[in-house]
TORPA-788984 format. One line per field, with one value per residue (C-alpha): x, y, z; residue number from 1. Coordinates in nm, 3 decimals. Layout:
residues N
px: X  ... .
py: Y  ... .
pz: Z  ... .
k: NUM  ... .
//
This chain:
residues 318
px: -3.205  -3.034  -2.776  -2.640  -2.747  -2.726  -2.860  -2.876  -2.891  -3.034  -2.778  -2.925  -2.567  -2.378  -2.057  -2.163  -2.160  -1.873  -1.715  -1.875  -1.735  -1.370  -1.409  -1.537  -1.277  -1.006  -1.115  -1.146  -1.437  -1.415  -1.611  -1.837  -1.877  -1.784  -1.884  -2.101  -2.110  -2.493  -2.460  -2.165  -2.206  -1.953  -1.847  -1.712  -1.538  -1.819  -2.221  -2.406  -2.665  -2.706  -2.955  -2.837  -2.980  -2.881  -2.654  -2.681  -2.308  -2.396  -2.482  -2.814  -2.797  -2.589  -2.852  -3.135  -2.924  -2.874  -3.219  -3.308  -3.211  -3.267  -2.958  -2.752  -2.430  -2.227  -1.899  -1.676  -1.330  -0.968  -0.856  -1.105  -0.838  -0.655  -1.011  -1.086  -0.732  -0.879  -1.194  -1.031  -0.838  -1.162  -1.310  -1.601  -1.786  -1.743  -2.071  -2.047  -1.654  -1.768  -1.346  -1.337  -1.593  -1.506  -1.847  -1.675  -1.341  -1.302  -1.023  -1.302  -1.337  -1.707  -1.745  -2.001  -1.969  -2.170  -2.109  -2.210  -2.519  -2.693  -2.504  -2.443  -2.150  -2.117  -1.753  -1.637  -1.379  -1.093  -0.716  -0.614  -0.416  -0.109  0.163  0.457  0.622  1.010  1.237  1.634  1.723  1.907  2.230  2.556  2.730  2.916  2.854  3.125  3.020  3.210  3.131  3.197  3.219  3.278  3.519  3.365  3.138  3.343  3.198  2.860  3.035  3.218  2.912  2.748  3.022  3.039  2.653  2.724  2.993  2.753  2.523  2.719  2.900  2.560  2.434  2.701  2.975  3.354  3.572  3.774  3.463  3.434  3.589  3.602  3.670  3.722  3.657  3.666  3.273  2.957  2.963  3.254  3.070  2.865  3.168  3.367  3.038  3.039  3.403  3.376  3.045  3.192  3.458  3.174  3.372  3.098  2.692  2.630  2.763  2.681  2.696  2.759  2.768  2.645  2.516  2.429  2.216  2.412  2.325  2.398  2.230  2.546  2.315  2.018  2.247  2.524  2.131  2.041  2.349  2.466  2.127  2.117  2.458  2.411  2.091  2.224  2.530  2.285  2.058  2.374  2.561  2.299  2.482  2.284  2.355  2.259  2.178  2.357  2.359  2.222  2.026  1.958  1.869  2.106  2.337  2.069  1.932  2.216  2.300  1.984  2.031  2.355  2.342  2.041  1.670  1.589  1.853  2.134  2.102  2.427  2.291  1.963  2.201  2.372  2.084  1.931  2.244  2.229  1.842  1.918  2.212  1.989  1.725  1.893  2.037  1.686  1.591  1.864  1.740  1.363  1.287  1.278  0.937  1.083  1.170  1.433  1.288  1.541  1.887  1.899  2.118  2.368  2.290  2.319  2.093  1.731  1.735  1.795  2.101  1.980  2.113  1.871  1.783  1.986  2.285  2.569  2.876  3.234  3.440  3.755  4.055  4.295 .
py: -22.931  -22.784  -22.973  -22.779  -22.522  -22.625  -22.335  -22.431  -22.244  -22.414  -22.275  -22.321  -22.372  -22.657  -22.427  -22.198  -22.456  -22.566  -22.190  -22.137  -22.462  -22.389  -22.048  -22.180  -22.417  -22.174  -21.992  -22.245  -22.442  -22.837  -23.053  -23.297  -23.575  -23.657  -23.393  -23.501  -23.246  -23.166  -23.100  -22.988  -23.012  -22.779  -22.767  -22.474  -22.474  -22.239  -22.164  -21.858  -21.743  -21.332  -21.074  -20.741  -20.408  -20.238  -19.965  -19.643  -19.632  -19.957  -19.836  -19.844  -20.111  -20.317  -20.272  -20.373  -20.664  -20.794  -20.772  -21.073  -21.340  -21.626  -21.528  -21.424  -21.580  -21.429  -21.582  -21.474  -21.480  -21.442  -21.256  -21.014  -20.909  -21.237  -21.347  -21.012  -21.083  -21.407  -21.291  -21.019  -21.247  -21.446  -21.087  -21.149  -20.835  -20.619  -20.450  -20.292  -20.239  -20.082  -20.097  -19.780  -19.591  -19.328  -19.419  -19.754  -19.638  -20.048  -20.238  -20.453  -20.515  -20.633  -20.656  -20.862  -20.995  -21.115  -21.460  -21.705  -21.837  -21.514  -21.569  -21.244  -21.308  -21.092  -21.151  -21.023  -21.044  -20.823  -20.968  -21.202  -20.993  -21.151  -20.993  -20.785  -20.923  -20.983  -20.886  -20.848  -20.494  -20.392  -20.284  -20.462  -20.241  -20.431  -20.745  -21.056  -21.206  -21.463  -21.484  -21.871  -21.800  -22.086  -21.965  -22.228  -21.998  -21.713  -21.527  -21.562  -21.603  -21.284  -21.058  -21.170  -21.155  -20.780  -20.745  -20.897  -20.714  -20.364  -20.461  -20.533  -20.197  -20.021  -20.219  -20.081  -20.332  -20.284  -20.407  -20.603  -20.749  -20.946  -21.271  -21.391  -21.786  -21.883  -22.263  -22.411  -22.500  -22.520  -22.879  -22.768  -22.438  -22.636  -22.776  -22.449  -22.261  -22.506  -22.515  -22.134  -22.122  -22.373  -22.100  -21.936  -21.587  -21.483  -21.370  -21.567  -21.677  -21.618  -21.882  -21.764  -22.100  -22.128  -22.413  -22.459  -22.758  -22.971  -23.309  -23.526  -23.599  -23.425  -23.098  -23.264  -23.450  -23.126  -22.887  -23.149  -23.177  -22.828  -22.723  -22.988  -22.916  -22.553  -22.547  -22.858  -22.643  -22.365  -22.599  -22.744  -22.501  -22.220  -21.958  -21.786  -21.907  -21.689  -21.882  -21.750  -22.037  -21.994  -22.314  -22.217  -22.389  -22.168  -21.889  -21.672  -21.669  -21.700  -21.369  -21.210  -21.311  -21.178  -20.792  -20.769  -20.742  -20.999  -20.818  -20.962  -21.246  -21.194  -20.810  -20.998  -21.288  -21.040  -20.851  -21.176  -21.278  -20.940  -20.969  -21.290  -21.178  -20.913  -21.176  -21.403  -21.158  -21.051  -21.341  -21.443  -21.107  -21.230  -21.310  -21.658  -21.772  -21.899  -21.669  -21.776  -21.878  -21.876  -22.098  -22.453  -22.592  -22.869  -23.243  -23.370  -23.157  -22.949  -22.598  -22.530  -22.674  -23.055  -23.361  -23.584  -23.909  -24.181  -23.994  -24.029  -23.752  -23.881  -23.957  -23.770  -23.960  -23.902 .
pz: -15.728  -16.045  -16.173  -16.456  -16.737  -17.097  -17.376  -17.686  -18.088  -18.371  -18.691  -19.042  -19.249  -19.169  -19.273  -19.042  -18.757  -18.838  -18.864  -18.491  -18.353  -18.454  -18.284  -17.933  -17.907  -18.003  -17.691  -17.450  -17.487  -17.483  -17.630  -17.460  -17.746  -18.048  -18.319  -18.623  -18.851  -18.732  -18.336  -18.133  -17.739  -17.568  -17.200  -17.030  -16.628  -16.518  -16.644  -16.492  -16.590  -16.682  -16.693  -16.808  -16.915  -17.268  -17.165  -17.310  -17.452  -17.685  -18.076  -18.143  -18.381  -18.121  -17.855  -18.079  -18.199  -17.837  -17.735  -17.920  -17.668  -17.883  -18.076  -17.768  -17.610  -17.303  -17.242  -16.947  -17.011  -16.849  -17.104  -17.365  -17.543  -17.636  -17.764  -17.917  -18.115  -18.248  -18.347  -18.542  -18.703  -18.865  -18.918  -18.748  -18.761  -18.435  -18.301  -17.986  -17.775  -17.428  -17.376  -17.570  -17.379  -17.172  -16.914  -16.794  -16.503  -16.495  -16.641  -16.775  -17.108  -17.270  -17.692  -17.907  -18.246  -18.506  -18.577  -18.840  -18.794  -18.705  -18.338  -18.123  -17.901  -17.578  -17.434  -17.131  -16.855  -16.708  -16.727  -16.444  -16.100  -16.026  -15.791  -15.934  -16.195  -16.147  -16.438  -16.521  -16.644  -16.926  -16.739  -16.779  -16.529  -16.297  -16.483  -16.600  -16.944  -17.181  -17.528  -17.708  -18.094  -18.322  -18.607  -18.871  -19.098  -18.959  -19.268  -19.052  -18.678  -18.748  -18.788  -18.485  -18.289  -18.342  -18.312  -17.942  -17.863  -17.952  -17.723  -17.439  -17.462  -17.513  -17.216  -16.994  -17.024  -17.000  -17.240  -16.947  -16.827  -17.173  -17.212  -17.555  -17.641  -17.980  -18.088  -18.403  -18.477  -18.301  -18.165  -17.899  -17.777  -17.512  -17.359  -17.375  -17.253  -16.960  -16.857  -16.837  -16.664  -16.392  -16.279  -16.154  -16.269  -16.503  -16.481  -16.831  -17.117  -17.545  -17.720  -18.106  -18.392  -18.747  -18.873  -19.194  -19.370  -19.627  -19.793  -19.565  -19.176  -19.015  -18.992  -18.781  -18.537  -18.466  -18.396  -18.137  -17.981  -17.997  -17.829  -17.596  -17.468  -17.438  -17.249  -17.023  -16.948  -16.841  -16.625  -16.422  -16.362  -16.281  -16.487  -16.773  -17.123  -17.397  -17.738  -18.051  -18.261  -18.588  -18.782  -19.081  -19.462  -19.638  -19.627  -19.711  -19.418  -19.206  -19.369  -19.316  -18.923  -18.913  -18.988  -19.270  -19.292  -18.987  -18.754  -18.578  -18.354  -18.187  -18.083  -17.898  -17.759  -17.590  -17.452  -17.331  -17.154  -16.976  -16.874  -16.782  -16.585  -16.380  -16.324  -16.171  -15.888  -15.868  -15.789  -15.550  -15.360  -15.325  -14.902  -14.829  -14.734  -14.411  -14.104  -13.850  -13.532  -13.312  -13.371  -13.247  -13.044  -13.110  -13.275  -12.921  -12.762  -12.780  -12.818  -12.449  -12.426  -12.264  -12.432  -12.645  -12.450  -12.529  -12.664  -12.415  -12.400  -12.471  -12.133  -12.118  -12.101  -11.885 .
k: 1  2  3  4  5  6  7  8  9  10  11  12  13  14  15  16  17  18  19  20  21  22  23  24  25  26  27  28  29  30  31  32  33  34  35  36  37  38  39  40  41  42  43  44  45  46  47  48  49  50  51  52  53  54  55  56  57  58  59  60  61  62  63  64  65  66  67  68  69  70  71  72  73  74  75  76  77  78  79  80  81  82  83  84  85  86  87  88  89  90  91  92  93  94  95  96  97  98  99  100  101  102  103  104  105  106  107  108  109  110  111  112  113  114  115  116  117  118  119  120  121  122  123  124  125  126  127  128  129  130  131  132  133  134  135  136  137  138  139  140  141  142  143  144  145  146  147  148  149  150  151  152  153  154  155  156  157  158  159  160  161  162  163  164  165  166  167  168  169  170  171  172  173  174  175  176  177  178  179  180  181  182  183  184  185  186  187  188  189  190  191  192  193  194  195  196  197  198  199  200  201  202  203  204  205  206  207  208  209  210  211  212  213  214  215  216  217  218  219  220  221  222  223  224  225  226  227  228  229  230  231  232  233  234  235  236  237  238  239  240  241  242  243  244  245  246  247  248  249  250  251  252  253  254  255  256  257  258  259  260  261  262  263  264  265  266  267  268  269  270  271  272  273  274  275  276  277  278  279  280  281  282  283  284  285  286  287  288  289  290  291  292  293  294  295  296  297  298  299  300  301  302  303  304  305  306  307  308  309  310  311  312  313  314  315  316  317  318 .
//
């Protein structure tokens, strides 16, 4: 019986194929073999096959557009409006958006497009239902954090500091609820973060460094370890580390990160540290997915009290 459904469009340009092909794979599709520049054989999880009326709240032009089947396509997806974003982006021309109409209650979304080739592409899909999402607040009330700030580049370290420091307070913090550890560059932050997150006195720790590139390899091998430290520390320990660290090319931008058009990374450091903070007592509050039933008794015996075969119970001396 049937086996599978292949539909197929003959395309005039060769540019226009090739337009088309880049398109289906940036949504999804894979291809079967090896492209030629003349053919392209695409494979998608799922085929089905639709029949559909023109609704009323399609254009006119869209509806008489889509009633030539030859040049059709309908492609189900998980997302519309992640593919609607791409399509935008190589300003494919838009002809009919029943998201916008006021006739459809459903979080469904279905557009077409015009694409090269004389292709009309019908998309459509609704956004994937997953369960309630789990996130940390904004609220350092009640919260421990220690801030690691490396006092080489101060100039830089300085600014960022105080940038983490603002949002702490506006988060909620208390000035005796900050710890602040100075060291004297970036490569000793991971093991100061670390040593402080194994008290286990604080909900995370901000890491704050500037690194700057020189002439010279030192630059490359202080990023890797640096980050590789950090986000170790965070792994093994369990505690939240923020990263502050700045890697940039020149001062210029290390500037521009600290204060200036491109904000200040030790302001979003902080608030990450106290999202991170939140989430992880969120977390720690979630029900296991296994219920008690009932205790157990002793290693020497079942749960009503009577002792495994073959152990034996100690003689009491007298």
């Amino acid at each position: 019986m049937l086996k599978s459904l292949h539909i197929g469009r003959y395309v005039g340009d060769p540019n226009d194929l090739r337009v088309l092909a880049e398109f289906l794979h940036a949504i999804g599709f894979d291809a079967v073999d090896g492209e030629d520049g003349r053919s392209v054989i695409l494979s998608a999880p799922l085929a089905l096959l639709s029949l559909n009326s023109l609704a009323k709240e399609y254009p006119a032009e869209a509806r008489e557009r889509l009633k030539d089947v030859n040049r059709m396509l309908v492609i189900e997806v998980t997302n519309p409006d992640e593919v609607f974003e791409i399509a935008e982006k190589r300003k494919f021309r838009l002809l009919a958006d029943a998201s916008t109409s006021t006739a459809l209650k459903t979080p469904e979304r279905t557009f077409s497009l015009e694409l090269p080739g004389e292709i009309v592409l019908t998309i459509h899909g609704r956004p994937e239902e997953v369960g309630a999402s789990i996130e940390g607040h904004l609220s350092a009330a009640g919260k421990r954090f220690a801030i690691v700030v490396s006092r080489f580049n101060s100039f830089i370290t300085e600014r960022l500091l105080q940038g983490a420091l603002d949002g702490l307070r506006r988060a909620g913090a208390e000035n005796d609820d900050i710890a602040l550890v100075r060291v004297p560059g970036s490569f000793e932050i991971p093991s100061a973060a670390r040593t402080l997150a194994e008290t286990k006195k604080y909900d995370a720790i901000i890491c704050i460094g500037c690194l700057l590139r020189g002439d010279t390899p030192h630059y490359d091998v202080l990023v890797n370890e640096v980050t590789r430290g950090i986000g170790q520390s965070a792994q093994e320990t369990g505690v939240p580390h923020a990263f502050g660290v700045l890697t940039c090319e020149t001062l210029e931008q290390a500037i521009d990160r600290a204060g200036l058009k491109m904000g200040n990374k030790g302001l979003e450091a902080a608030l990450a540290a106290v999202e991170m903070a939140n989430l992880k007592t969120a977390i720690s509050h979630q029900p296991s997915a296994f219920r008690k039933t009932g205790s157990r008794s002793k290693v020497t015996g079942d749960s009503k009290g009577k002792a495994i075969p073959g152990s034996k119970k100690r003689k009491r001396r007298s």
